[in-house]
mmCIF entry with sequence, helices, sheets and N, C-alpha, C, O atoms, coordinates in Angstrom:
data_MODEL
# 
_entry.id   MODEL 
# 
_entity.id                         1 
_entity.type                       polymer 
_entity.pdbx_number_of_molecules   1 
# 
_entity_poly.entity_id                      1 
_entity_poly.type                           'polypeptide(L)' 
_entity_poly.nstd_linkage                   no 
_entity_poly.nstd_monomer                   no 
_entity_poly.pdbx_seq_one_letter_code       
;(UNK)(UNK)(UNK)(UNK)(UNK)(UNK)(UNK)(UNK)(UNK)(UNK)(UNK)(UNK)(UNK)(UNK)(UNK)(UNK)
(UNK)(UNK)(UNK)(UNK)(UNK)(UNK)(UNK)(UNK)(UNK)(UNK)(UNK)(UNK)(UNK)(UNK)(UNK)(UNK)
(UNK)(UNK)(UNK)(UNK)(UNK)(UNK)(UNK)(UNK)(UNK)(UNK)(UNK)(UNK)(UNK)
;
_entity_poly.pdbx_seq_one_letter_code_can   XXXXXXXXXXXXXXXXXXXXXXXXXXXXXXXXXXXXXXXXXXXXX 
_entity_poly.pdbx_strand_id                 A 
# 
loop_
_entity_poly_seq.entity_id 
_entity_poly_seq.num 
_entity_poly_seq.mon_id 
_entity_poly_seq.hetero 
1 1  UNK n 
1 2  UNK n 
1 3  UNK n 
1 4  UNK n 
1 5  UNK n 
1 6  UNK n 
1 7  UNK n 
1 8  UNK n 
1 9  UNK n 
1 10 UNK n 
1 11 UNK n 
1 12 UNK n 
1 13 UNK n 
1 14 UNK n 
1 15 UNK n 
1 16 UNK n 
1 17 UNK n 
1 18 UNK n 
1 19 UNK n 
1 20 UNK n 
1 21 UNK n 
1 22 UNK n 
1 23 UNK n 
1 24 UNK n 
1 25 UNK n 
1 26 UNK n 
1 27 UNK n 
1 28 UNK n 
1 29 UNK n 
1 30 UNK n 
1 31 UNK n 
1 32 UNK n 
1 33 UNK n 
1 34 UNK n 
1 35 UNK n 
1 36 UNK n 
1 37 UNK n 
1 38 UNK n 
1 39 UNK n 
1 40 UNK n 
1 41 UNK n 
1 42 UNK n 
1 43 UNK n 
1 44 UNK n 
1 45 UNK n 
# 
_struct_asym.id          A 
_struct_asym.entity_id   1 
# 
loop_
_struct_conf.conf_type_id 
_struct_conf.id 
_struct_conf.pdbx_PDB_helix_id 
_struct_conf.beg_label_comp_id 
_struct_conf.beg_label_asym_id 
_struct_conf.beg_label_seq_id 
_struct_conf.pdbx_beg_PDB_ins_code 
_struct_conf.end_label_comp_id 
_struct_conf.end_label_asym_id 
_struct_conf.end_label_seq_id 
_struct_conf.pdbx_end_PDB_ins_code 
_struct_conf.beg_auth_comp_id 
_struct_conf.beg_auth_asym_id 
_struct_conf.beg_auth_seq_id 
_struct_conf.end_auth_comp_id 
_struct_conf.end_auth_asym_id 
_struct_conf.end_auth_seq_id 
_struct_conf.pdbx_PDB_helix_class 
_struct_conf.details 
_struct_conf.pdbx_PDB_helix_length 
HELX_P HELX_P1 AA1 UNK A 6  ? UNK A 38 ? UNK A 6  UNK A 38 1 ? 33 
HELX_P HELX_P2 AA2 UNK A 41 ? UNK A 44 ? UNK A 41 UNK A 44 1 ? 4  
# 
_struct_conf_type.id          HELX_P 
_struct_conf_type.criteria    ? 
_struct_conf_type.reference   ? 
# 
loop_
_atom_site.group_PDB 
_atom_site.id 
_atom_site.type_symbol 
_atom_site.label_atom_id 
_atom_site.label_alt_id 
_atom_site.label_comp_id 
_atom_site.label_asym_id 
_atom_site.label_entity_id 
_atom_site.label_seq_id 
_atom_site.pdbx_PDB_ins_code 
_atom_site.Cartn_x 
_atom_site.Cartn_y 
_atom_site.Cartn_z 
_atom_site.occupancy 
_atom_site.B_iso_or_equiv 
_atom_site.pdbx_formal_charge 
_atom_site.auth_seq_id 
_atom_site.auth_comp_id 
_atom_site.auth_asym_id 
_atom_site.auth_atom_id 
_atom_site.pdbx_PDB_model_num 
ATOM 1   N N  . UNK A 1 1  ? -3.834 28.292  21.087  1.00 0.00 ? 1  UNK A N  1 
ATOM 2   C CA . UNK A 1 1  ? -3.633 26.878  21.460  1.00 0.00 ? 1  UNK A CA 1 
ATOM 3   C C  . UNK A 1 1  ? -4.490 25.959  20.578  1.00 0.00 ? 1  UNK A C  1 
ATOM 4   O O  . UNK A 1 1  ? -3.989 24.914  20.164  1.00 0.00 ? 1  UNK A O  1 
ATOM 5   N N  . UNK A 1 2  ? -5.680 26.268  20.286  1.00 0.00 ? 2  UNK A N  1 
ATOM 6   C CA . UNK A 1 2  ? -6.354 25.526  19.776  1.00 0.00 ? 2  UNK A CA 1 
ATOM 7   C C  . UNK A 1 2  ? -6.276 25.965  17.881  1.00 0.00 ? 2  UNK A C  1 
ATOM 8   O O  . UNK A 1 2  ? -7.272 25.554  17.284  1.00 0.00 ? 2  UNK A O  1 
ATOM 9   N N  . UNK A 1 3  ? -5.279 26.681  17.020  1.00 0.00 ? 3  UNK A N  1 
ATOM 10  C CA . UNK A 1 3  ? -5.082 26.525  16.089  1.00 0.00 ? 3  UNK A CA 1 
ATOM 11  C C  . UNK A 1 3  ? -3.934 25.267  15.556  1.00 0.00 ? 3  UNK A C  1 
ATOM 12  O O  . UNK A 1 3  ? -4.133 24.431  14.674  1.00 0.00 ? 3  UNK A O  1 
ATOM 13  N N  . UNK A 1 4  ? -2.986 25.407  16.205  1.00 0.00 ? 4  UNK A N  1 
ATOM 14  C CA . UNK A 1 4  ? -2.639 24.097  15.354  1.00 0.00 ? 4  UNK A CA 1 
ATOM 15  C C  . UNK A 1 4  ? -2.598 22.972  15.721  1.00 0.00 ? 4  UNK A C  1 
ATOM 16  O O  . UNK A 1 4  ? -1.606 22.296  15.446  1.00 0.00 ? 4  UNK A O  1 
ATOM 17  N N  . UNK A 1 5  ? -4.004 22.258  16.687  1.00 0.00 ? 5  UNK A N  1 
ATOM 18  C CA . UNK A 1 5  ? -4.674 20.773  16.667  1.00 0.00 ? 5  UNK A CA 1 
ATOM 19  C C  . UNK A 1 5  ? -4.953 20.778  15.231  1.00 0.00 ? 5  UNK A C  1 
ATOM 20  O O  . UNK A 1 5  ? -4.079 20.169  14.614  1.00 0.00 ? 5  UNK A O  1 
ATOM 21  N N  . UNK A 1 6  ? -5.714 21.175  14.624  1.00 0.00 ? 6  UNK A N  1 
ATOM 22  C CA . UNK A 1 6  ? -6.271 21.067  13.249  1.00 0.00 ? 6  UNK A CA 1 
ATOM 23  C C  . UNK A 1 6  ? -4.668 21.056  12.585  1.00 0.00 ? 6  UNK A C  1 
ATOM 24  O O  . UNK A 1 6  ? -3.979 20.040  12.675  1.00 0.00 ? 6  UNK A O  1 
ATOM 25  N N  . UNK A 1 7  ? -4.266 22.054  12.046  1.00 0.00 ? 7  UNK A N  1 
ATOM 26  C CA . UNK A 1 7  ? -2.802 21.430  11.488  1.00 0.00 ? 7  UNK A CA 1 
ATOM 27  C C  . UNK A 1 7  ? -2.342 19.897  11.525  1.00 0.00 ? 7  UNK A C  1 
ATOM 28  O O  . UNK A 1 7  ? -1.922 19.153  10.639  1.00 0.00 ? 7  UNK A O  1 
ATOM 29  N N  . UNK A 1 8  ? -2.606 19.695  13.032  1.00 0.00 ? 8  UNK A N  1 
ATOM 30  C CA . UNK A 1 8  ? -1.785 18.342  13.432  1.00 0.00 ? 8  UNK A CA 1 
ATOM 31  C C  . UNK A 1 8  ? -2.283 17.213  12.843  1.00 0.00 ? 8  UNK A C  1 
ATOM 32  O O  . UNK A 1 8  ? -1.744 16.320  12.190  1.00 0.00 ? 8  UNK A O  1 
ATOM 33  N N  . UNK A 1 9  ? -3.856 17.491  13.328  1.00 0.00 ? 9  UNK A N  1 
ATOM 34  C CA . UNK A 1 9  ? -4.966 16.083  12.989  1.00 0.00 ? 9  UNK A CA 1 
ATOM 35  C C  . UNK A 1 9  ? -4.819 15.953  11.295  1.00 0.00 ? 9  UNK A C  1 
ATOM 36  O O  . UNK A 1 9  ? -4.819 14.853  10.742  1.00 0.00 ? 9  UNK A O  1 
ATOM 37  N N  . UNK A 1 10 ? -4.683 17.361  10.488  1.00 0.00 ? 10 UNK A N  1 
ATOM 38  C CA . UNK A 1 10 ? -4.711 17.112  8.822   1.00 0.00 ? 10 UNK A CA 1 
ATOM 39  C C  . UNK A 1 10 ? -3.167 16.143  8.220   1.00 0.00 ? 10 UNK A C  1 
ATOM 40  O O  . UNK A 1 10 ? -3.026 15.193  7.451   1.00 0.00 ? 10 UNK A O  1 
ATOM 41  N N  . UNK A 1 11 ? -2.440 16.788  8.849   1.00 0.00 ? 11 UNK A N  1 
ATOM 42  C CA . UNK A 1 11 ? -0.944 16.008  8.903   1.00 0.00 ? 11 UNK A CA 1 
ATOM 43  C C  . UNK A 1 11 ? -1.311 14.832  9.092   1.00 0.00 ? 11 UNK A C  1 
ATOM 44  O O  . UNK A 1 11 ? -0.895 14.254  8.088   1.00 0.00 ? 11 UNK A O  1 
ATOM 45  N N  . UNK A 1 12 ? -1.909 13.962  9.833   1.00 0.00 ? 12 UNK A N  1 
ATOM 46  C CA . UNK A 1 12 ? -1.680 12.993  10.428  1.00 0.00 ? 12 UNK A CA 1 
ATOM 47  C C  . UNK A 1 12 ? -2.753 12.120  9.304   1.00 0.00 ? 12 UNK A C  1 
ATOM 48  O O  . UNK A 1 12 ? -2.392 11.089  8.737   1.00 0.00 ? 12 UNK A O  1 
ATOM 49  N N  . UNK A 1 13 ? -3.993 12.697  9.133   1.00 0.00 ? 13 UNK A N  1 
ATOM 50  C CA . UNK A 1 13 ? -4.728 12.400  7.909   1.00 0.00 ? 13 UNK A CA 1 
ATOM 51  C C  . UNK A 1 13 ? -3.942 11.807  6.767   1.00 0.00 ? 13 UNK A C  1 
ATOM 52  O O  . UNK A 1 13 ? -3.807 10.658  6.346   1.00 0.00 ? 13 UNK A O  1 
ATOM 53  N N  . UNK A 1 14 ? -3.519 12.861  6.449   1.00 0.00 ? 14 UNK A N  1 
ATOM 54  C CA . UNK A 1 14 ? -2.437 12.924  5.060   1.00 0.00 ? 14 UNK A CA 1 
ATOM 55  C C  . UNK A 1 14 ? -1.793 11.625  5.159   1.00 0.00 ? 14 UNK A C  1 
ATOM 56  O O  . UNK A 1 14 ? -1.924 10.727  4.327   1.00 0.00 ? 14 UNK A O  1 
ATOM 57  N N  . UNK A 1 15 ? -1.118 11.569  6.176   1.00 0.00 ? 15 UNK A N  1 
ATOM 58  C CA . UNK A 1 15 ? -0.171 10.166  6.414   1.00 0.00 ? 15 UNK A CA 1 
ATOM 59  C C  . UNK A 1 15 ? -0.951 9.126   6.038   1.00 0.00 ? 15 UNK A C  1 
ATOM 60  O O  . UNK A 1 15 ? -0.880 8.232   5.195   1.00 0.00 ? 15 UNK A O  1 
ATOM 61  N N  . UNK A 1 16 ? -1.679 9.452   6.839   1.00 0.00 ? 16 UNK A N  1 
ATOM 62  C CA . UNK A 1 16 ? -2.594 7.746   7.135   1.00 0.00 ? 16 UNK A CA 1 
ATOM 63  C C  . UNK A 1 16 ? -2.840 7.172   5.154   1.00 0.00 ? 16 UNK A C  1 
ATOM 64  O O  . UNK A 1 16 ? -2.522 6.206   4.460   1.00 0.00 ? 16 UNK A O  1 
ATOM 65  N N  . UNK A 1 17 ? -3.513 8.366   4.997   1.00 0.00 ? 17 UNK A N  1 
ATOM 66  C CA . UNK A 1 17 ? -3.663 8.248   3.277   1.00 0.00 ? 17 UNK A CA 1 
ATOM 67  C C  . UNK A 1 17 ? -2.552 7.759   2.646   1.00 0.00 ? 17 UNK A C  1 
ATOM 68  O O  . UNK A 1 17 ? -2.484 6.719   1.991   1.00 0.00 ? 17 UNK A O  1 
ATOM 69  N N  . UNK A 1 18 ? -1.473 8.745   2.922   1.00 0.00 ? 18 UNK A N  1 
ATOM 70  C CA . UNK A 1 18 ? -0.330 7.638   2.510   1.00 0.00 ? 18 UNK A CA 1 
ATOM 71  C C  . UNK A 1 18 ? 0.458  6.636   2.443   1.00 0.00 ? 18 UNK A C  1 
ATOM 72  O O  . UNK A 1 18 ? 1.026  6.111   1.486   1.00 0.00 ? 18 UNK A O  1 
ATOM 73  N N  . UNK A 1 19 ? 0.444  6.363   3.779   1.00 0.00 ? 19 UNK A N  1 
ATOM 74  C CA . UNK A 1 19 ? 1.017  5.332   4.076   1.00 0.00 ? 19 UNK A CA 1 
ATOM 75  C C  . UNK A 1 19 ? 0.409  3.561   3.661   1.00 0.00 ? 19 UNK A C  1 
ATOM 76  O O  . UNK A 1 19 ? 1.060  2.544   3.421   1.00 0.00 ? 19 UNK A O  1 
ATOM 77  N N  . UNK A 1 20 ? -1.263 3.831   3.728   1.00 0.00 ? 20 UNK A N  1 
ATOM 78  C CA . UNK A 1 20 ? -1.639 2.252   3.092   1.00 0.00 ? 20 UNK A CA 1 
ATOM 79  C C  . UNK A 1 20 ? -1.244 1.901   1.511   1.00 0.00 ? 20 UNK A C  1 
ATOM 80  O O  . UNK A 1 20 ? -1.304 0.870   0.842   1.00 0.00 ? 20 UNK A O  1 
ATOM 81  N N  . UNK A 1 21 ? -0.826 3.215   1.255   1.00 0.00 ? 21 UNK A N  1 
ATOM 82  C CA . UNK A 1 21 ? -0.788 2.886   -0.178  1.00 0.00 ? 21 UNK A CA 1 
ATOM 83  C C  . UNK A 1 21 ? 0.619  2.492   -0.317  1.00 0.00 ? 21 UNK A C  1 
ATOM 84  O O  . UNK A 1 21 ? 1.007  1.622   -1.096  1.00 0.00 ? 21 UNK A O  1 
ATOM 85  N N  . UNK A 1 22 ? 1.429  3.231   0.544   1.00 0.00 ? 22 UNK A N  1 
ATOM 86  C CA . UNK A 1 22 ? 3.145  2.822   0.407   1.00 0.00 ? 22 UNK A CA 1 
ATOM 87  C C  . UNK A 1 22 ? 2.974  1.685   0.913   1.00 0.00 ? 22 UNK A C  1 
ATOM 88  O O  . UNK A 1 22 ? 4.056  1.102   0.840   1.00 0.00 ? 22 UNK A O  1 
ATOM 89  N N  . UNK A 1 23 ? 1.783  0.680   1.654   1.00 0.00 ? 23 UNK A N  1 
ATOM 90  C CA . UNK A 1 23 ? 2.191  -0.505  2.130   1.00 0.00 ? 23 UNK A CA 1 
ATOM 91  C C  . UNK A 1 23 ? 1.649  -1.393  0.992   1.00 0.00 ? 23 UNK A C  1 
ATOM 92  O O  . UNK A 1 23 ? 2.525  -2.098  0.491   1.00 0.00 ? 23 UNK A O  1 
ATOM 93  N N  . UNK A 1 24 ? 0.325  -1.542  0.420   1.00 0.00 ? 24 UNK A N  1 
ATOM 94  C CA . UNK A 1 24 ? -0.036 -1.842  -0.453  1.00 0.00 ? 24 UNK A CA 1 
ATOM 95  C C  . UNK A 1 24 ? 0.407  -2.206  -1.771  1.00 0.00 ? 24 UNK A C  1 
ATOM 96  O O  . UNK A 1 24 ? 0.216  -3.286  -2.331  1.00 0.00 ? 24 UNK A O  1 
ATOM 97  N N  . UNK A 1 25 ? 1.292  -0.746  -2.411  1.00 0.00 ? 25 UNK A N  1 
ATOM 98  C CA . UNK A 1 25 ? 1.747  -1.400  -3.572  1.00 0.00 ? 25 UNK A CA 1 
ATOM 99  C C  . UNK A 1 25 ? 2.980  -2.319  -3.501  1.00 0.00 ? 25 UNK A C  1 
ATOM 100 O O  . UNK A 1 25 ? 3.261  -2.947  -4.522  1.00 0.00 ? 25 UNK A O  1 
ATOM 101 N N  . UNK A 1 26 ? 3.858  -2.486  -2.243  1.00 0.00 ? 26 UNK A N  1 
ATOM 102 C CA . UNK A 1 26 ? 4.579  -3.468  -2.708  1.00 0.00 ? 26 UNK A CA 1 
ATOM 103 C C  . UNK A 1 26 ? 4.042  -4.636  -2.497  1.00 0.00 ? 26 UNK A C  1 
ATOM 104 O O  . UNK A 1 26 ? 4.762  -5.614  -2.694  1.00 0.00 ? 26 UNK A O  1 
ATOM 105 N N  . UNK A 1 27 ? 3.066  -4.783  -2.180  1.00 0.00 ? 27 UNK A N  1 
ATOM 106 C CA . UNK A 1 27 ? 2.264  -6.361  -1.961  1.00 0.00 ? 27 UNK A CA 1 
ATOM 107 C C  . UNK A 1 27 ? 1.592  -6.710  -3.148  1.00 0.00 ? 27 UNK A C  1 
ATOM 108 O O  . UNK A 1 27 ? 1.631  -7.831  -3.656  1.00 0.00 ? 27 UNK A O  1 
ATOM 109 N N  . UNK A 1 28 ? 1.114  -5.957  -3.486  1.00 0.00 ? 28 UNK A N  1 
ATOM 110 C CA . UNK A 1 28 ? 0.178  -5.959  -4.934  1.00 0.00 ? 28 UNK A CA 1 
ATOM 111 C C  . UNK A 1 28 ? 1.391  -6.375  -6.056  1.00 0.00 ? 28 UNK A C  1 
ATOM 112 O O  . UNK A 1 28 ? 1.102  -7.220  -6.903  1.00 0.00 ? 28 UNK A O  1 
ATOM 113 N N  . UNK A 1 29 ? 2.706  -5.792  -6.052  1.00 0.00 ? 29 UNK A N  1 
ATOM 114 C CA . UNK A 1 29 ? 2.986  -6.337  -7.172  1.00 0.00 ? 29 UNK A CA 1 
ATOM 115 C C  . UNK A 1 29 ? 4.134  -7.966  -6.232  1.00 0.00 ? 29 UNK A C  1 
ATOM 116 O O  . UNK A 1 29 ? 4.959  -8.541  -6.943  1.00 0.00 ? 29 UNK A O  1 
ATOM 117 N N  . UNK A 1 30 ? 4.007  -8.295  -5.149  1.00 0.00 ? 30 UNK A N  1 
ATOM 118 C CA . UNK A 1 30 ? 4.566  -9.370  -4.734  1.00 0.00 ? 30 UNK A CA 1 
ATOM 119 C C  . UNK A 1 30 ? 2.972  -11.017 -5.272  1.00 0.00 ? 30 UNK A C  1 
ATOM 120 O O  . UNK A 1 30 ? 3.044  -12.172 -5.691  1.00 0.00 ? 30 UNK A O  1 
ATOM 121 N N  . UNK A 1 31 ? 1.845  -10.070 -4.893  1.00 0.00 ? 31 UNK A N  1 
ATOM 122 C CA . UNK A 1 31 ? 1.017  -10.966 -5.217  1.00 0.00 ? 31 UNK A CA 1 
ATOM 123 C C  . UNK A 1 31 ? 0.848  -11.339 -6.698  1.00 0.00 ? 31 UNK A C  1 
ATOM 124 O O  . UNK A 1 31 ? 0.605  -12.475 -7.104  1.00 0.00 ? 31 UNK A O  1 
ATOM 125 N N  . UNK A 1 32 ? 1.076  -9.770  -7.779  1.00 0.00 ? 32 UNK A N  1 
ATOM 126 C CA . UNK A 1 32 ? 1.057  -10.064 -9.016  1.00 0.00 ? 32 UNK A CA 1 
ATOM 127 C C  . UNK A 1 32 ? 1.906  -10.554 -9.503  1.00 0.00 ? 32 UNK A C  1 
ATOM 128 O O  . UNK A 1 32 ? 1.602  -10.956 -10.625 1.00 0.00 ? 32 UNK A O  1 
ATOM 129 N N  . UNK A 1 33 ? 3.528  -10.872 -9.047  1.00 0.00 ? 33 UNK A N  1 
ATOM 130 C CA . UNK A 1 33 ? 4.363  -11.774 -9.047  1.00 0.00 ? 33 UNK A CA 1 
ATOM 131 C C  . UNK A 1 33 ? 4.372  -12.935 -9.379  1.00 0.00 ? 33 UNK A C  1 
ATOM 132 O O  . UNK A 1 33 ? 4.825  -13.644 -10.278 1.00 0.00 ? 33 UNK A O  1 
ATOM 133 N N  . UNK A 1 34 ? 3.359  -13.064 -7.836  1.00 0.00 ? 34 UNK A N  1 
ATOM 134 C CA . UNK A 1 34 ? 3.695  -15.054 -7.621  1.00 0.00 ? 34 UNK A CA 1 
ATOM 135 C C  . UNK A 1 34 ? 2.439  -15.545 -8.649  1.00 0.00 ? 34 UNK A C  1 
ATOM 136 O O  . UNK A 1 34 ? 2.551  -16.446 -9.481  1.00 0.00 ? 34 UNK A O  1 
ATOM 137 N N  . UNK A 1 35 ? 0.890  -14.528 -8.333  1.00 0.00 ? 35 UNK A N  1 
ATOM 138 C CA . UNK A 1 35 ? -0.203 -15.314 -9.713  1.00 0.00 ? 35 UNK A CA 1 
ATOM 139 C C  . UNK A 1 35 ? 1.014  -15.309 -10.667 1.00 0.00 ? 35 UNK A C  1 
ATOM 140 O O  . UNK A 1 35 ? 1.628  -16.373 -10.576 1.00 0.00 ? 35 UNK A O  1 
ATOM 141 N N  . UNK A 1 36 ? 1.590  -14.385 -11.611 1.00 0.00 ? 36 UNK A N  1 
ATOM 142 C CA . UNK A 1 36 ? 1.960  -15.140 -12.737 1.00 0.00 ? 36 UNK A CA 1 
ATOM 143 C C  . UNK A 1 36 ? 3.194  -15.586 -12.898 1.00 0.00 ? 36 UNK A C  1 
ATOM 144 O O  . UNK A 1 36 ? 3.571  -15.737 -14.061 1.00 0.00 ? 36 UNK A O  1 
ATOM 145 N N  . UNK A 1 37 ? 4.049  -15.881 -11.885 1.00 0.00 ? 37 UNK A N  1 
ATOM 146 C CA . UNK A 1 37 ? 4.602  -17.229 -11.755 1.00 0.00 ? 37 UNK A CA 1 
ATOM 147 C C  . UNK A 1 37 ? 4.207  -18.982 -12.002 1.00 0.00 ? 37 UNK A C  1 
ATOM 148 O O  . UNK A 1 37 ? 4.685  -19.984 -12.536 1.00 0.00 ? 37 UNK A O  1 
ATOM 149 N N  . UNK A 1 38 ? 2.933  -18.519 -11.166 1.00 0.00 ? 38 UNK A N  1 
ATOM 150 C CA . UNK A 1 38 ? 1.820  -20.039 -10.962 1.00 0.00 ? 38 UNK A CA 1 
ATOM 151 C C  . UNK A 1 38 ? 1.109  -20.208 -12.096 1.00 0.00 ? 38 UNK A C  1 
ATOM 152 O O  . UNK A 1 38 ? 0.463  -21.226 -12.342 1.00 0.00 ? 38 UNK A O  1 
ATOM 153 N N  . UNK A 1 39 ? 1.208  -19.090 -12.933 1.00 0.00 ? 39 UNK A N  1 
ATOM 154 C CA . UNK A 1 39 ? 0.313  -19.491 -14.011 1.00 0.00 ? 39 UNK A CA 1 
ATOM 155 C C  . UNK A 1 39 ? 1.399  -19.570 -15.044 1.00 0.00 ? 39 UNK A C  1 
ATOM 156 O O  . UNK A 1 39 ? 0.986  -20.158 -16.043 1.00 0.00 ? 39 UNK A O  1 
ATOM 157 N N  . UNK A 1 40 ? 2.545  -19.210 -15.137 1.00 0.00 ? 40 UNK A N  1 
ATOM 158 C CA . UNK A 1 40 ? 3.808  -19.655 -15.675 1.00 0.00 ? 40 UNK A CA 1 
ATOM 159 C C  . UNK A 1 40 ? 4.190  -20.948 -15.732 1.00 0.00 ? 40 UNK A C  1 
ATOM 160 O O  . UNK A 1 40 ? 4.526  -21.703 -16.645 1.00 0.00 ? 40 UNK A O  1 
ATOM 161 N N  . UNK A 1 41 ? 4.088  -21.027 -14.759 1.00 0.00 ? 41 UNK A N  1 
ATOM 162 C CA . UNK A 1 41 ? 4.307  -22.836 -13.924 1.00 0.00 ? 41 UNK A CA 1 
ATOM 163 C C  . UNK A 1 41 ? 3.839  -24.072 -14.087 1.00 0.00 ? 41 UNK A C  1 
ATOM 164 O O  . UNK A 1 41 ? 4.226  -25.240 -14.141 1.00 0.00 ? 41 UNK A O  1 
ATOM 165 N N  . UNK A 1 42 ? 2.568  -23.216 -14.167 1.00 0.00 ? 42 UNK A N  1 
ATOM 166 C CA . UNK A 1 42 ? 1.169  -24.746 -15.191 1.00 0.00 ? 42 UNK A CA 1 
ATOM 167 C C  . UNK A 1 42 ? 1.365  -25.309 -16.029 1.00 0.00 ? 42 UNK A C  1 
ATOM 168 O O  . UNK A 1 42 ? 0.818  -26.411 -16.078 1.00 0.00 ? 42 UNK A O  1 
ATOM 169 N N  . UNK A 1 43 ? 1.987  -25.014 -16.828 1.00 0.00 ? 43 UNK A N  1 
ATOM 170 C CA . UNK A 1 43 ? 2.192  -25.755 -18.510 1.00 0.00 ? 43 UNK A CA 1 
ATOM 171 C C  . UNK A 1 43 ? 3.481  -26.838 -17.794 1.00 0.00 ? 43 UNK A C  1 
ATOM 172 O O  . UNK A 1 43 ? 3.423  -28.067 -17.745 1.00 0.00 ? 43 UNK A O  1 
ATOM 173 N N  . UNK A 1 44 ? 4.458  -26.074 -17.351 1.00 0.00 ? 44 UNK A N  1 
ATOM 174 C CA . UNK A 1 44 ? 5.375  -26.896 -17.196 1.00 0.00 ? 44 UNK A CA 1 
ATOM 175 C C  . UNK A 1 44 ? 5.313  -28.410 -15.979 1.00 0.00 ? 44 UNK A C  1 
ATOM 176 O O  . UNK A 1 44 ? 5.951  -29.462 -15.929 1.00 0.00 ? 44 UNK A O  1 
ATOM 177 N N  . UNK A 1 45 ? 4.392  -27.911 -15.279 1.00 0.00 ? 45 UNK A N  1 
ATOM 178 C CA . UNK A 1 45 ? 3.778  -29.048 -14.380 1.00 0.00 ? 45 UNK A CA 1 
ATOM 179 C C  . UNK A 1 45 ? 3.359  -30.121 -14.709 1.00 0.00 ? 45 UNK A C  1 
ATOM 180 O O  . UNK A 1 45 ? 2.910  -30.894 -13.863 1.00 0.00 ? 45 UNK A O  1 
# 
């Protein structure tokens, strides 16, 4: 009974690791987007 808690808790680890990063990079390049949009934008302003 008490062998695959550990299984479970490492699984769930794993995720966690993965998942900020699957949330992260699409923000990172939405933020690196809009900076150089705005800095696109300046001259023409």
């Amino acid at each position: 009974m008490a062998a695959p808690l550990p299984r479970r808790t490492s699984v769930h680890s794993s995720q966690r690791k993965i998942l900020p990063s699957a949330f992260t990079l699409p923000w990172l390049v939405v933020v690196l987007s809009l900076v150089g949009g705005a800095f696109l934008a300046l001259p023409f302003q």
